[in-house]
C-alpha positions as CSV (number, residue, x, y, z in Angstrom):
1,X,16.5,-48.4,35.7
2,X,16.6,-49.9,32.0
3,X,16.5,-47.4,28.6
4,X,15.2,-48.3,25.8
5,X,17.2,-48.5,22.7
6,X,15.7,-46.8,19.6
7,X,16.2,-49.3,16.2
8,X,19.2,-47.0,14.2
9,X,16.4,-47.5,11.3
10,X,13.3,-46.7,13.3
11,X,12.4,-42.7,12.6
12,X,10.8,-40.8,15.2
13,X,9.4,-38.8,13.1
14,X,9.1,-39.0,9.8
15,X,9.6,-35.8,7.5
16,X,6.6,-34.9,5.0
17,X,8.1,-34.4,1.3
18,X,7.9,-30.9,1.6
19,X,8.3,-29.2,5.3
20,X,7.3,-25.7,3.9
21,X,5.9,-25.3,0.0
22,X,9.5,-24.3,-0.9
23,X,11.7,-26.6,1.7
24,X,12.4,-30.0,0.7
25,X,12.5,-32.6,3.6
26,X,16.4,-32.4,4.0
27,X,16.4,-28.8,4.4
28,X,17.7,-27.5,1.0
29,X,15.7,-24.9,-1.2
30,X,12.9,-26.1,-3.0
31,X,13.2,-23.7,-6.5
32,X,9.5,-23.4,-7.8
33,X,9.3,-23.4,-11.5
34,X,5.2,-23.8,-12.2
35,X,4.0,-24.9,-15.8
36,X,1.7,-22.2,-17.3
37,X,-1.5,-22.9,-17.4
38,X,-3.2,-20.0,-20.2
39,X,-7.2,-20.1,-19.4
40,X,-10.1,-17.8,-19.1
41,X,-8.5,-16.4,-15.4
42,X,-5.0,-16.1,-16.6
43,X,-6.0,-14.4,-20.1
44,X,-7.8,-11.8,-17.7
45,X,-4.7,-11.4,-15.5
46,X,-2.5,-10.5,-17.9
47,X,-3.9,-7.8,-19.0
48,X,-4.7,-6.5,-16.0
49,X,-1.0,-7.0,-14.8
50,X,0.1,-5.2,-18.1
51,X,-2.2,-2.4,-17.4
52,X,-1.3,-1.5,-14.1
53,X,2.8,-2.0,-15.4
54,X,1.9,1.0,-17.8
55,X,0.2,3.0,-14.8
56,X,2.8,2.6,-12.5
57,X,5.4,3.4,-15.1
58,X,3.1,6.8,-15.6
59,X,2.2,7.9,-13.0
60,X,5.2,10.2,-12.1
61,X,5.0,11.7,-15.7
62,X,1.1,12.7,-15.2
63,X,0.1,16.6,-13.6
64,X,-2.8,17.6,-11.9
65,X,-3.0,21.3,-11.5
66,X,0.7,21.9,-12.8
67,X,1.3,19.6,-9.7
68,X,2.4,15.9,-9.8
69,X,0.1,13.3,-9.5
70,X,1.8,11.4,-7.1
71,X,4.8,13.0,-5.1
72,X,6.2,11.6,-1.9
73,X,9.0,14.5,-1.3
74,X,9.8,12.4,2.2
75,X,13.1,15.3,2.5
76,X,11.0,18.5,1.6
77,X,8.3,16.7,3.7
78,X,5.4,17.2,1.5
79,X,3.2,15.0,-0.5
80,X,1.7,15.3,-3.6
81,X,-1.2,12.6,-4.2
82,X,-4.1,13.4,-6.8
83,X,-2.8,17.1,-7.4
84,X,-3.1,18.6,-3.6
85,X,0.0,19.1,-1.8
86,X,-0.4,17.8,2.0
87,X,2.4,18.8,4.7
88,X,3.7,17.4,8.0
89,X,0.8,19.7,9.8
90,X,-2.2,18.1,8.5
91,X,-1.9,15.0,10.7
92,X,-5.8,14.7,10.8
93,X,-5.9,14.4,6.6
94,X,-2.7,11.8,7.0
95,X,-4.5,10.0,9.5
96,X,-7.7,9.9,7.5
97,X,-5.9,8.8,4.1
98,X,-4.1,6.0,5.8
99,X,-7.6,4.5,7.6
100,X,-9.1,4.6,4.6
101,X,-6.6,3.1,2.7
102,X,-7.0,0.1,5.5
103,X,-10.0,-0.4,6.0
104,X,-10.9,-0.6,1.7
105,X,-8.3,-3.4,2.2
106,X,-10.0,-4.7,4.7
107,X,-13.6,-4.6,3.0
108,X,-12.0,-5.7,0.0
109,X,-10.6,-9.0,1.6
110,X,-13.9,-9.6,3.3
111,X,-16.0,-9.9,-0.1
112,X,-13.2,-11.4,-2.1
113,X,-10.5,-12.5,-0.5
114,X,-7.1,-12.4,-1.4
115,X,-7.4,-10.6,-4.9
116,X,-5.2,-8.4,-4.6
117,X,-2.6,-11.1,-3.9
118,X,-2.9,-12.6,-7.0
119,X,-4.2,-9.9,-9.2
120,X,-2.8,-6.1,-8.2
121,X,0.6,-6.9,-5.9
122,X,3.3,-5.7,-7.6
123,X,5.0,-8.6,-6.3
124,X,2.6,-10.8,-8.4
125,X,2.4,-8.8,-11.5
126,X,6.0,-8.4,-12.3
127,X,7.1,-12.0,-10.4
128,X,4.7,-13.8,-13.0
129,X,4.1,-11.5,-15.9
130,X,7.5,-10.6,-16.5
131,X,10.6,-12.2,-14.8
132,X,9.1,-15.5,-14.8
133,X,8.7,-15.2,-18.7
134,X,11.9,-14.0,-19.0
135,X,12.9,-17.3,-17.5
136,X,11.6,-19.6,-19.3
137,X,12.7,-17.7,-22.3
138,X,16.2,-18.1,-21.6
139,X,15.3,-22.1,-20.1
140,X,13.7,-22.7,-23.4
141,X,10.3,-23.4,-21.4
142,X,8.4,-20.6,-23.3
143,X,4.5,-20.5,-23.2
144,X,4.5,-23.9,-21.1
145,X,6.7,-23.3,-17.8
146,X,7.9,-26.2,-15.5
147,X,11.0,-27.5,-15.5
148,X,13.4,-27.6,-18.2
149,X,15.3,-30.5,-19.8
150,X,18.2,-28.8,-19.3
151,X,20.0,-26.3,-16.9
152,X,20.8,-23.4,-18.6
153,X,24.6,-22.6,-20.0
154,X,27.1,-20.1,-18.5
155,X,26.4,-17.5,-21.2
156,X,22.7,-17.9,-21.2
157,X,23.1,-17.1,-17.5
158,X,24.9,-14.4,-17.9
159,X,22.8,-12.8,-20.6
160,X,19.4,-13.8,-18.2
161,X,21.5,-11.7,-15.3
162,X,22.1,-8.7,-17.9
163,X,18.3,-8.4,-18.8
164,X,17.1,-8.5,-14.8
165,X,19.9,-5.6,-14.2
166,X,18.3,-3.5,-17.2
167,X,14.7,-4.3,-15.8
168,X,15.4,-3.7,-12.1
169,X,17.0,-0.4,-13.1
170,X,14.1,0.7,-15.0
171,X,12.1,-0.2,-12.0
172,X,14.1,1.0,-9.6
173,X,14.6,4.3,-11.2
174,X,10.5,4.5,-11.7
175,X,10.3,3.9,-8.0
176,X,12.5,6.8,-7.1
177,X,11.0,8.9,-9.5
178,X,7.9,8.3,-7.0
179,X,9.7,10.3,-4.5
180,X,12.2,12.6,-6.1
181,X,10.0,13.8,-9.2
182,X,11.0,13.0,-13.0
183,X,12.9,16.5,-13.2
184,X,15.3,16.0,-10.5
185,X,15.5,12.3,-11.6
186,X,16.8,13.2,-15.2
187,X,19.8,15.7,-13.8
188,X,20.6,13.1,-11.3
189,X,20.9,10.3,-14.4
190,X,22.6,13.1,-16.6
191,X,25.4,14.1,-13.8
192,X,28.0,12.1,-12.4
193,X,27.5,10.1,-9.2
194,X,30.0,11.7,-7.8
195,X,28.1,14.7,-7.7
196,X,25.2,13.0,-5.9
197,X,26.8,10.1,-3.9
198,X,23.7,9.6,-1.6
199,X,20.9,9.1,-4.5
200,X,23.5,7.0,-6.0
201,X,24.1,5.0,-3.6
202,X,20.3,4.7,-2.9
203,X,19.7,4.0,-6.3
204,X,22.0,1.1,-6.4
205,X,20.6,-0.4,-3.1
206,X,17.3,-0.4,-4.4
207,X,18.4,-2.2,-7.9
208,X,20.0,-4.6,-5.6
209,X,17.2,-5.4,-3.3
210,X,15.2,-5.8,-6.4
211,X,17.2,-8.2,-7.6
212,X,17.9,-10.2,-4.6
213,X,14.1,-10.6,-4.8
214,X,13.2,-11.3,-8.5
215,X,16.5,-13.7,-8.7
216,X,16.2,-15.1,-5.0
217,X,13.9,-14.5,-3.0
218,X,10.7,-14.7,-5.2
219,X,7.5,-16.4,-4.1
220,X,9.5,-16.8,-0.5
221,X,8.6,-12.7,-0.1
222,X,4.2,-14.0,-0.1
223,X,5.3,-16.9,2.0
224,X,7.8,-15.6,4.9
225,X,7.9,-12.0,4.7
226,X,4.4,-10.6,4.1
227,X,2.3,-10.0,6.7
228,X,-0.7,-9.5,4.7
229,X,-1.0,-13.8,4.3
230,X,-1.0,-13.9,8.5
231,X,-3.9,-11.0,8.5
232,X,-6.5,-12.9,6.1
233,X,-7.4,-15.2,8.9
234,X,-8.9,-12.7,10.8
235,X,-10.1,-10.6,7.6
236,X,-11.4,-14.0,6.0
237,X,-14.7,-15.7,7.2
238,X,-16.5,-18.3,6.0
239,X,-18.5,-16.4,3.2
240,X,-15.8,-15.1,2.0
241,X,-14.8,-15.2,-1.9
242,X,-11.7,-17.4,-2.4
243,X,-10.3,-19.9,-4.9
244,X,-11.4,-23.2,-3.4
245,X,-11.8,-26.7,-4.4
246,X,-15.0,-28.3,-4.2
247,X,-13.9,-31.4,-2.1
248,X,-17.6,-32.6,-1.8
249,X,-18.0,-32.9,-5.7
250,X,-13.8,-33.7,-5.9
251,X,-13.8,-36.8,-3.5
252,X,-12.9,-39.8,-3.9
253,X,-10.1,-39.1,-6.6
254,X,-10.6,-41.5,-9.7
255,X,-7.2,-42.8,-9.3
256,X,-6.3,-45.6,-8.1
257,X,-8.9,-49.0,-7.4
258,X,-12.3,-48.7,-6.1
259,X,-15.2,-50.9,-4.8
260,X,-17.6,-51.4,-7.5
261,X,-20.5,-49.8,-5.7
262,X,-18.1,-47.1,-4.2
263,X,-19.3,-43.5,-6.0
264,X,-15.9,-41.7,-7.0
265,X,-15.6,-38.0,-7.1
266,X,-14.4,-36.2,-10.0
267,X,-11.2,-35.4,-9.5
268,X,-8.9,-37.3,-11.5
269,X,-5.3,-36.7,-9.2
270,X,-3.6,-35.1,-11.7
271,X,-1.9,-33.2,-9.8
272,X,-2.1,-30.6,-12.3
273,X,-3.4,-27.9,-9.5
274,X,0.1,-28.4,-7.7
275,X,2.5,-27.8,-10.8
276,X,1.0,-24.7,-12.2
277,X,0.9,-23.0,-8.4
278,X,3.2,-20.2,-8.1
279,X,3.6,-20.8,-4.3
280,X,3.9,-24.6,-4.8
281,X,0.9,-25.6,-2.7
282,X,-2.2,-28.1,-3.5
283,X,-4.8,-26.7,-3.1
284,X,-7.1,-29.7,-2.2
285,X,-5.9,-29.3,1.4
286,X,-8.2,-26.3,1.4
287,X,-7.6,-22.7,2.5
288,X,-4.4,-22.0,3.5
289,X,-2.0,-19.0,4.4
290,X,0.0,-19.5,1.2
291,X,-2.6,-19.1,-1.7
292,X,-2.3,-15.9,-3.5
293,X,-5.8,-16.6,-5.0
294,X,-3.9,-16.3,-8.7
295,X,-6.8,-18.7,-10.0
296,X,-3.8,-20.7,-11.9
297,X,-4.8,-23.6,-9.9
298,X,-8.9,-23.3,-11.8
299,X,-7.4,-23.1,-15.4
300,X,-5.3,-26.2,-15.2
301,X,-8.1,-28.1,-13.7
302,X,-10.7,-26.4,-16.0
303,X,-8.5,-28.1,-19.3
304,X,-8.4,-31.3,-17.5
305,X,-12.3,-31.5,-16.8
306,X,-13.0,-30.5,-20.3
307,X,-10.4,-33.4,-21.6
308,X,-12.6,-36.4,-19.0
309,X,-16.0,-34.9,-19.9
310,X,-16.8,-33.5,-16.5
311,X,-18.0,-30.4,-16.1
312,X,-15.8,-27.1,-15.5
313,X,-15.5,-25.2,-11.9
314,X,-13.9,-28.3,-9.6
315,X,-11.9,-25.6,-8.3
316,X,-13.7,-22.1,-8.3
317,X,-13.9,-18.7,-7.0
318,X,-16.3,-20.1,-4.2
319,X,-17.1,-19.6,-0.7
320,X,-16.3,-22.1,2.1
321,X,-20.1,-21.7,3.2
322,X,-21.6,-22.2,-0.3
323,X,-18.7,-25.0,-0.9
324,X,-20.6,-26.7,2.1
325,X,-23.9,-26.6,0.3
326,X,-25.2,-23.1,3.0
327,X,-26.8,-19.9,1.0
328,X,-24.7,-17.1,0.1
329,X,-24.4,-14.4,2.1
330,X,-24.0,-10.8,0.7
331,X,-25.2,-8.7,3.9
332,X,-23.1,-10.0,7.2
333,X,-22.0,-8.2,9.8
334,X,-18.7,-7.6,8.0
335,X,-20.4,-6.1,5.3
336,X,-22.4,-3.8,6.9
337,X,-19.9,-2.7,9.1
338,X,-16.8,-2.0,7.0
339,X,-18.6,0.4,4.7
340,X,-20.1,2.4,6.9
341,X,-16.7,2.7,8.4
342,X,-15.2,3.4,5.5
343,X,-18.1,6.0,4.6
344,X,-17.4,8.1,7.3
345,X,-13.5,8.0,7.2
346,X,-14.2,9.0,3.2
347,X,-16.6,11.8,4.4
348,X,-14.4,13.3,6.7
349,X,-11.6,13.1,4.6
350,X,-13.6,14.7,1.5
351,X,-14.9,17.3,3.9
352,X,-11.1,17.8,5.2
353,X,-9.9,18.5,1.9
354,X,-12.4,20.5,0.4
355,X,-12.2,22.9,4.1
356,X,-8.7,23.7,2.9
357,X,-7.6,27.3,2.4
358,X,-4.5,28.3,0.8
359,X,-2.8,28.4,4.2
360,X,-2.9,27.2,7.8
361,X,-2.5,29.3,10.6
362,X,-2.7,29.3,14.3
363,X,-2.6,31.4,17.5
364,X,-0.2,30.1,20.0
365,X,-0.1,32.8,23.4
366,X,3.7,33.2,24.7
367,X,4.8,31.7,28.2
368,X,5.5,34.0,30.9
369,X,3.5,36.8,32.3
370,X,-0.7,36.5,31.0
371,X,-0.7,40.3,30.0
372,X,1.1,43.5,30.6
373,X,-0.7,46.6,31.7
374,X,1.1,49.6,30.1
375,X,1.4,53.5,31.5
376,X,-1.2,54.3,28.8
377,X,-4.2,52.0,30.3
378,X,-3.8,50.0,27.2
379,X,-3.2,45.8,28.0
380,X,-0.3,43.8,25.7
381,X,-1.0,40.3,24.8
382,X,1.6,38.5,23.5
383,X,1.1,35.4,21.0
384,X,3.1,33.5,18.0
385,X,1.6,33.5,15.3
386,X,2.0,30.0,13.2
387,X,1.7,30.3,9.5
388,X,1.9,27.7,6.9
389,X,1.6,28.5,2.9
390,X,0.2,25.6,1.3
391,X,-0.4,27.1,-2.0
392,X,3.0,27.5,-5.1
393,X,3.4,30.9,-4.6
394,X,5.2,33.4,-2.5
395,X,2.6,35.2,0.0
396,X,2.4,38.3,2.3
397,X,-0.2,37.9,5.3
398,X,-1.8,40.5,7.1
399,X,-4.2,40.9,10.3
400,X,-7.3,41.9,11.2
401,X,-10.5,42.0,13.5
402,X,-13.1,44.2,13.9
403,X,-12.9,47.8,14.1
404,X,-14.9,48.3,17.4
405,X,-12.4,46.2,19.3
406,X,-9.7,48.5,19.0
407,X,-7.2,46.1,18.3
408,X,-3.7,47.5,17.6
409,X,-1.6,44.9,16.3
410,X,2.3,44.6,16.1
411,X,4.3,42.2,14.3
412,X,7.9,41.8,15.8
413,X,9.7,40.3,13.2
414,X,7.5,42.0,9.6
415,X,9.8,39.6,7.6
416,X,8.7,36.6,8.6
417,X,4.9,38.0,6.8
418,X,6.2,37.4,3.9
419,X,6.5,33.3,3.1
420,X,7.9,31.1,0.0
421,X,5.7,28.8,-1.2
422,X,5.4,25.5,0.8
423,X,7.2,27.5,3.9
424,X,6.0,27.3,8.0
425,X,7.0,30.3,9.8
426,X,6.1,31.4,13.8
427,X,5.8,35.0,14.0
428,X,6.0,36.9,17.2
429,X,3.3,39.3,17.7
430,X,1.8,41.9,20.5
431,X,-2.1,42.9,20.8
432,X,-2.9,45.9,22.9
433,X,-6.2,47.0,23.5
434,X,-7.9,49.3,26.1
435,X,-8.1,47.8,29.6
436,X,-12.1,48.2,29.8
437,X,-12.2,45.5,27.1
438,X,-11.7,42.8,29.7
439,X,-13.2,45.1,32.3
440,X,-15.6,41.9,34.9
441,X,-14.4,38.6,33.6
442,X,-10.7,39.4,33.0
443,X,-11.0,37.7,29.1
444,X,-12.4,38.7,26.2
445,X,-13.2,36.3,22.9
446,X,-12.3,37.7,20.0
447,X,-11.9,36.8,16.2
448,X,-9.2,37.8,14.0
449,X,-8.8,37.4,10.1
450,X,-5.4,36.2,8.5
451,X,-5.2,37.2,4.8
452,X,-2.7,36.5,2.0
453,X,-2.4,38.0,-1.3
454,X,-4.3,35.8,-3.0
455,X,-7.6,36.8,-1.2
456,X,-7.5,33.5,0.9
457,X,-8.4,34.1,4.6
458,X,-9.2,32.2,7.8
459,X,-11.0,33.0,11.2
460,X,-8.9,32.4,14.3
461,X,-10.9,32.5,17.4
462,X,-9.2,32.9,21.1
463,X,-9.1,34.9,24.2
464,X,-7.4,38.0,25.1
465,X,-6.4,38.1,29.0
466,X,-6.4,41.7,31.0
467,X,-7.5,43.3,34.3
468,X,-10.8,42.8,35.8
């Protein structure tokens, strides 16, 4: 048997120039440092990414109802969004937020792709509308981006360090107000860490992380780590809104020699698309995983049609359909679907919410024996009583049913009537009544009212067991 020798200068397989957008071909780190392209898209993104900077920063300051707006109290397990307080026990209203919440993204990414990506991730907004600027600040690359001439100095490093740890901060402490609230917040920043090492600590891990990301990680987070770039393909069809270049209208490139009868597209192969992208992809290639649909890519080729005299929109929020020369689409099956989904999750959860009394409560009967049959003909039911006060004040609770019932009703434990505000308690109780109540079937249906002191009050419906 006789092998065959490979040529030492004969590759098996040669290496593209860049494995992944930000890997070069021998492995190493490929740092991304796009030139700024300021047109018509990016004009509108900044202020947008401004705008939502200044709501996020806000938020935890604004009430609703002497409430928060937004607090996610994860150790008091309770949650504050939009002014109404929801606890661990409304599992059906959680449920109902969160698949709403999914499928607008999904519905969202269906019409117009990935534009929350590129226009509302907070990844995006402060990646490209703040450190990035502060980069080429300190690289002396203001207003234009790319690379700079020269690396930057040890102090200018230093002092470009200094600014991310006062920014991240200021993030990170925003972030945690999210979840803590802006009172508990300021004595925590007042005190010594000493006195609260676990907030500390969290604190610093979160400025950290932050700036492992902003200084690091960067655009590798939309690449690597999101999931949301892996979903679109199954989001995504082919009438969906994306940035897209119009390969049809693009190809042939100019550059470069062509037969005299050969028609040439218009792109010019500039490669202007590829140096502004903040993910360091081209775009021509078509729809790929990587494109945060931050419309950089349609400003720089927007300047250089209107320098060659060809007309704007080369690349363009397009479809892949309508790239293709097919009719746009607004009513598919996607469409359709998704907002009447989403309709009846919002209808449910509206209807949830506006249902809500001051307090929850349920009837749970105790193990053991079904009833007891006392020396007085009366029958003892025993049940727990669960009670949960949703509302800011303390509350006493009382019980109730109709008078021709003959109810008698005893609460074991009388203290536990009596909750703080945002408190669950269980509270033993017995229910006698008169033997004849469940006199043929052995049950009897029966409805009792719970009251607090604030007039709220809620029907509980069940069955009281006794002799036949």
């Amino acid at each position: 048997m006789t092998s065959k020798t490979v040529p030492e200068n004969d590759a098996l397989l040669d290496a593209p120039d860049h494995v992944l957008s930000t890997l070069e071909k021998d492995g190493s780190r490929r740092w991304l440092r796009p030139k700024l392209a300021p047109g018509f898209w990016w004009h509108k993104r900044r202020i947008i990414a401004y705008m939502l900077m200044v709501i996020f920063v806000a938020i935890p300051h604004l009430q609703v109802n002497n409430k928060p707006l937004i607090l996610l109290d994860i150790a008091a397990r309770k949650f504050t969004i939009f002014g109404r307080t929801f606890l661990p026990t409304d599992t059906m209203l959680l449920a109902l937020l969160i698949l709403t919440v999914l499928f607008s993204i999904v519905l969202v990414t269906a019409v117009a792709g990935r534009v929350w990506c590129g226009w509302a991730c907070p990844q995006t907004v402060y990646m490209e509308f703040l450190f990035r600027p502060i980069d080429r600040l300190f690289e002396g690359t203001k207003g234009k981006g790319g690379k700079p001439k020269k690396g930057m100095n040890g102090a200018l490093q230093v002092a470009r360090f200094a600014v991310y740890v006062v920014l991240c901060a200021f993030l990170a402490h925003t972030f945690l107000a999210y979840f803590v609230g802006v009172e508990r917040l300021s004595e925590w920043v007042q005190r010594s860490p000493v006195e609260h090492p676990v907030p500390f600590f969290v604190m610093v891990f979160t400025v950290g992380l932050m700036l492992f990301d902003f200084m690091f990680f960067r655009e590798q987070l939309c690449l690597i780590a999101c999931p949301y770039g892996r979903f679109q393909s199954v989001m995504l069809d082919e009438q969906s809104m994306v940035v897209a270049y119009d390969h049809i209208r693009g190809e042939p490139r100019k550059k470069g020699k062509h037969a005299p009868d050969e028609k040439v597209g218009d792109c010019v192969d500039c490669n202007q698309c590829v140096v502004v992208c903040p993910t360091g992809i081209d775009i021509r290639k078509g729809l790929q995983m990587e494109c945060i649909n931050c419309t950089q890519c349609i400003d720089a080729c927007d300047s250089v049609m209107e320098k060659v005299g060809s007309p704007t929109g080369l690349i363009r929020y397009s479809s892949q359909d309508s790239i293709a020369g097919k009719v746009r689409r607004l009513f598919r099956a996607r469409t359709i679907v998704y907002p009447l989904i989403l309709l009846c999750l919002m209808t449910g959860l509206v209807f949830a919410i506006s249902t809500k009394t001051g307090f929850d409560s349920r009837i749970i009967r105790q193990t053991g024996a079904p009833f007891t049959l006392l020396p007085s003909l009366k029958v003892s039911n025993q049940f727990r009583l669960r009670l949960v006060n949703r509302t800011d004040e303390t509350q006493s609770y009382s019980l109730s049913a109709e008078p021709d019932l003959g109810l008698g009703f005893e609460v074991m434990d009388p203290d536990k009537m009596t909750m703080d505000a945002g408190k669950s308690q269980l509270v033993p109780i017995n229910i006698t009544f008169d033997a004849s109540l469940t006199r043929g079937s052995g049950r009897k249906e029966v409805t009792v009212t719970v009251k607090d002191s604030s007039d709220n009050q809620r029907e509980l419906d069940f069955y009281l067991l006794g002799p036949r």
